[in-house]
C-alpha positions, 0 to 999 in steps of 0.5 A, spaced: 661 440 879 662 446 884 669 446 883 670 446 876 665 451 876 669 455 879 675 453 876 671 456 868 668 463 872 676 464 874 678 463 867 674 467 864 675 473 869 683 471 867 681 472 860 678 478 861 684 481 864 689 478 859 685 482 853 685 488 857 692 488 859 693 487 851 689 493 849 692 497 854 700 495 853 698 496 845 695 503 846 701 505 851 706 503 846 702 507 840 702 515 844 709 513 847 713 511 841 718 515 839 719 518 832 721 512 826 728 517 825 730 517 833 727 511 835 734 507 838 735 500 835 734 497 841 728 500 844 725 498 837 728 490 838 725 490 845 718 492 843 719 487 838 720 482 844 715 484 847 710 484 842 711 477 839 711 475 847 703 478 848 702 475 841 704 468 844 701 469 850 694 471 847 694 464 843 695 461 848 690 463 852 686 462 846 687 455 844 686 455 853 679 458 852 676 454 845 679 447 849 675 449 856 669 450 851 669 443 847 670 440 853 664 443 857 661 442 850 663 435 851 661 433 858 654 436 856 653 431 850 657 425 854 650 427 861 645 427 854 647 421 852 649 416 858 645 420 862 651 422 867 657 427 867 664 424 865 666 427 873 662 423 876 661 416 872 663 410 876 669 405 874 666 399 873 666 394 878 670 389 874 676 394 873 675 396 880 675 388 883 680 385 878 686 386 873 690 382 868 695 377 871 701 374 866 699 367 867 692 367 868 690 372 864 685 375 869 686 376 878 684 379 884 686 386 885 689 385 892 687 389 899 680 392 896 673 393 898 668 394 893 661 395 894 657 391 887 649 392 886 650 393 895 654 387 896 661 388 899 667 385 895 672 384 900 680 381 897 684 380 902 692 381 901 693 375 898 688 377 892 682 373 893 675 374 895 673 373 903 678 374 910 685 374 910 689 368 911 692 365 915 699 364 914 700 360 920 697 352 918 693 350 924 688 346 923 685 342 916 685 346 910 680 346 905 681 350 898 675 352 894 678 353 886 674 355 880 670 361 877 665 366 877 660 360 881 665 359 887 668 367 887 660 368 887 657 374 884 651 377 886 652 376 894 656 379 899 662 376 902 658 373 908 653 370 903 658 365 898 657 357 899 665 358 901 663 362 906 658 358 909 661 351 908 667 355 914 661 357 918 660 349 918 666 346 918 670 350 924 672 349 928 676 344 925 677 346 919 679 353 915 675 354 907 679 358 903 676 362 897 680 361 891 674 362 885 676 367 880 670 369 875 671 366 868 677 362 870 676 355 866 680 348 868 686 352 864 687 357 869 686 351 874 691 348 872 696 353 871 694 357 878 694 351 883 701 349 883 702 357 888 696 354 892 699 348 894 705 350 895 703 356 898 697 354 903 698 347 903 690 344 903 689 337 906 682 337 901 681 341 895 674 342 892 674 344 884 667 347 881 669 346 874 664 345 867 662 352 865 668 357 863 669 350 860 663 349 855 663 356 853 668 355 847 664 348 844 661 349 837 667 355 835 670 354 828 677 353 832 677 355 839 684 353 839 689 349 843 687 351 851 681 355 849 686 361 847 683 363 840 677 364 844 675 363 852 682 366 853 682 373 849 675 374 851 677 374 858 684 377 857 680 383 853 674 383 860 680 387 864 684 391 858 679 393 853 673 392 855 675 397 862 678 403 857 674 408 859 675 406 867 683 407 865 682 415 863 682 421 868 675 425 868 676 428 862 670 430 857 674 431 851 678 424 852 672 419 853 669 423 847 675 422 844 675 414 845 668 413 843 669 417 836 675 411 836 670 406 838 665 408 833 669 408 827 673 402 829 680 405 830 680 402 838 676 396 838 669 394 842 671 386 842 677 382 840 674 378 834 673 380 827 665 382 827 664 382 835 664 375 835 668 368 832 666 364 827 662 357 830 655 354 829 649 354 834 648 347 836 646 342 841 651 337 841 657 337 845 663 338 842 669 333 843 676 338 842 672 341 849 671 334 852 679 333 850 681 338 853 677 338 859 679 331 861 687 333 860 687 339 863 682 335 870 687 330 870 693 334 870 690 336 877 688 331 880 696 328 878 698 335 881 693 334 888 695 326 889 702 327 888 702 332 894 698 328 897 691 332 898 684 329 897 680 332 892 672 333 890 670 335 884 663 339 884 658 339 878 655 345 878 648 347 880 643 349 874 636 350 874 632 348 867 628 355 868 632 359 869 637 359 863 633 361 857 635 359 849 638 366 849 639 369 856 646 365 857 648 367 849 653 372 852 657 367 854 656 361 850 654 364 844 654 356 840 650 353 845 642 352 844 639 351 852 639 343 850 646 344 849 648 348 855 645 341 859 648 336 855 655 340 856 655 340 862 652 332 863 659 330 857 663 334 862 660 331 869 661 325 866 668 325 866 669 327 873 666 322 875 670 317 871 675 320 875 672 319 882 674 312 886 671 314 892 677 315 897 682 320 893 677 323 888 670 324 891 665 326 886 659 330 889 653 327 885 648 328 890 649 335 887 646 333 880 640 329 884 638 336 887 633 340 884 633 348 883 628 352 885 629 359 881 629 362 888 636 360 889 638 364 883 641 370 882 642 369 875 640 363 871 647 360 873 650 364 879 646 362 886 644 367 891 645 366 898 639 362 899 642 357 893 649 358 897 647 357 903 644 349 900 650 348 897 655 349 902 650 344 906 649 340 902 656 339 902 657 338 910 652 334 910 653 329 905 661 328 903 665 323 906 669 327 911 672 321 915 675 319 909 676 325 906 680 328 913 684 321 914 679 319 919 678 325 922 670 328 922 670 336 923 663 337 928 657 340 926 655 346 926 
C-alpha cells in the first residue's frame, strides 16, 4: 500500500504541472500572437499542432486522473465488503496447488510449496503431493492412487496415511502418493496406465467410493459422470479460481463481480447453481454400473502388468456426517444414503477380491472412527492417518502380496 501510495501522490504532483504548463503555454501564446493580418501561414498551422497536442495530452491526463480515482474508490469498497484490499487477497490455495489437466480434468501444479490453514503442501516434480521420486527403481513399489481422502487435506506432508505407511514399510519398500483431490474411478482409469508404465508399482492401493457416490440420484449424470461429477471438477480449477487468475487490480475484480452478479460470468456450471435430481436414501444403480466397469478396467490393467492390487474402503464416522454438512458435494444423498452408498460400492470391490491378486482390506470396514480422527466429516486427521496406515501394516498380506517377501516393522 506505500507504494501505491506514493505512486497516487506523484500523479497528482504530475497532474498539477501539466495544468500549470498548459495555463502557462496558453497565456504565452495569447501576449505573443502576432496580428491576424501578418501572422505566417506556418506560424498559425504549428500553433495549431501544438494546441490539439496539449488538448490530447489533458484528456489523457484526465481520463488517467478519473481511472486512478474509481480505482481507489473501488479498492475501498472491495476492503468494506470482503474485509481485505484486492493488493493483498490471497490466491486460493486450490488455484495455488492445482490446474486443469487434458485428460483428468484436474492435476497437481508441479514443484510447489503451498502452505494450507499451517500445513505444508509439498508437489514434487512429477506433480504429486510428498518427496521426489525416485527415478531409479530399487526396491518394492507401492502406489496409493485416489482423491482427496488419499492426497489428504487438512495435514501437512509428513501427516498423510501414505506417508505413514513408508515410514512403516522402509526399508523394504518405497510409497507413492498419487491421490488427487475429487479425482473418481473415471480418473483412475484414465490416469493409471502413465503410473504403470512410468513408475512400475509391484502393489497398487486404490481408495475409491466417494468422488463416486456424489453423482447418485442426479436426473442424468451422464456417461462417466461427465454431465456432473466431471463439469463440477473442471469449473473448480477454471471458474471457480477467476478472480486468482487476475492481476491486483480494483477495478478488474470489480468488474468481475458485477459480471458475476448479473449473470454474464457464471458462479457454477449448472443452470440455477445445481443439476437437476432428487434427494433420496437409495443407492443408484447407473453409479454402481458405472463403478463396477470402471473397477474392473483397472484391475485388468493391473493383473495384465502383473501388479498386485488392494482395494481401500473408505474410513467414515456416522458422527461426523450430518444430513446437511456433506450436501456440497453429494447434494441428492440423505446421510443414510451416503452410508448405503458407500456399502453398494464396498461390496462390489470385495466381490472382486480373490485374496492373492486383489486383497479387500475389510478390516477397515470393521474399525469404528472416533470424531477425534477427523479433520472434516470425510477426511482423517493425522491421528486418523497415522491408524490407517497401521492398520494397513499390520493386517494386509504382505508375504503374498510381495511374492513371499514380508517388509520388516517399523
Amino acid at each position: 500500500m506505500n507504494r501505491c501510495f506514493v505512486f497516487r501522490v506523484s500523479f497528482f504532483v504530475a497532474f498539477a504541472a501539466v495544468l500549470e504548463y498548459s495555463a502557462c503555454g496558453v497565456n504565452r501564446k495569447q501576449s505573443n500572437r502576432p496580428s491576424r493580418q501578418t501572422r505566417p501561414k506556418a506560424a498559425k498551422s504549428g500553433g495549431q499542432k501544438i494546441a490539439r497536442g496539449k488538448k490530447a495530452a489533458f484528456i489523457l491526463v484526465l481520463m488517467l486522473f478519473v481511472l486512478l480515482c474509481a480505482e481507489g474508490l473501488f479498492a475501498i469498497a472491495l476492503r468494506l465488503t470482503e474485509g481485505q484490499w484486492p493488493y493483498t487477497r490471497p490466491k486460493s490455495a486450490n488455484y495455488l496447488l492445482f490446474e486443469p489437466h487434458p485428460e483428468w480434468v484436474m492435476t497437481p501444479r508441479k514443484s510447489v510449496d503451498v502452505t494450507v490453514l499451517g500445513n505444508s503442501h509439498h508437489h514434487n516434480a512429477d506433480g504429486f503431493r510428498g518427496n521426489e521420486f525416485s527415478p531409479v527403481k530399487t526396491k518394492h513399489r507401492i502406489a496409493c492412487v485416489g482423491g482427496s481422502t488419499t492426497y489428504c487435506i487438512g495435514v501437512g506432508d509428513d501427516q498423510t496415511w501414505p506417508f505413514y505407511l513408508d515410514q512403516l514399510v522402509q526399508p523394504d519398500c518405497e510409497v507413492f502418493n498419487f491421490g488427487v483431490p475429487g479425482h473418481s474411478s473415471v480418473e483412475h482409469k484414465k490416469m493409471l496406465p502413465q503410473i504403470l508404465a512410468r513408475y512400475s508399482p509391484d502393489i497398487v492401493i486404490f481408495q475409491m467410493g466417494l468422488n463416486d457416490l456424489r453423482s447418485m440420484n442426479v436426473d442424468d449424470p451422464g456417461p462417466d459422470y461427465e454431465n456432473f461429477h466431471e463439469r463440477s471438477l473442471r469449473f473448480s480449477v477454471t471458474g471457480a479460481c477467476r478472480r486468482d487468475r487476475l492481476p491486483p487490480c480494483a477495478l478488474l475484480h470489480a468488474t468481475a463481480m458485477l459480471l458475476e452478479k448479473i449473470n454474464v460470468l457464471k458462479t457454477s456450471p449448472f443452470r440455477g447453481g445445481a443439476p437437476a435430481g432428487h434427494v433420496s436414501d437409495s443407492v443408484d444403480p447407473r453409479v454402481v454400473k458405472t463403478f463396477t466397469a470402471n473397477l474392473d478396467l483397472l484391475l485388468r490393467e493391473c493383473l495384465t502388468n502383473h501388479t498386485r492390487v488392494v482395494l481401500l474402503p473408505q474410513a467414515l464416522s456416522p458422527e461426523m456426517i450430518t444430513e446437511t454438512n456433506y450436501k456440497w458435494w453429494a447434494p441428492y444423498l440423505t446421510k443414510r444414503g451416503i452410508f448405503n452408498a458407500e456399502d453398494a460400492l464396498n461390496v462390489v470391490m470385495r466381490s472382486r477380491a480373490d485374496g492373492e491378486q486383489v486383497i479387500y482390506a475389510g478390516f477397515v470396514d470393521g474399525e469404528t472412527w472416533s470424531p477425534g480422527e477427523f479433520f472434516d466429516p470425510t477426511h482423517l486427521n493425522a491421528k486418523g492417518n497415522l491408524r490407517l496406515a497401521r492398520l494397513l501394516k499390520e493386517d494386509l498380506p504382505w508375504s503374498r502380496l510381495l511374492g513371499g517377501e514380508q517388509p520388516s516393522i517399523q
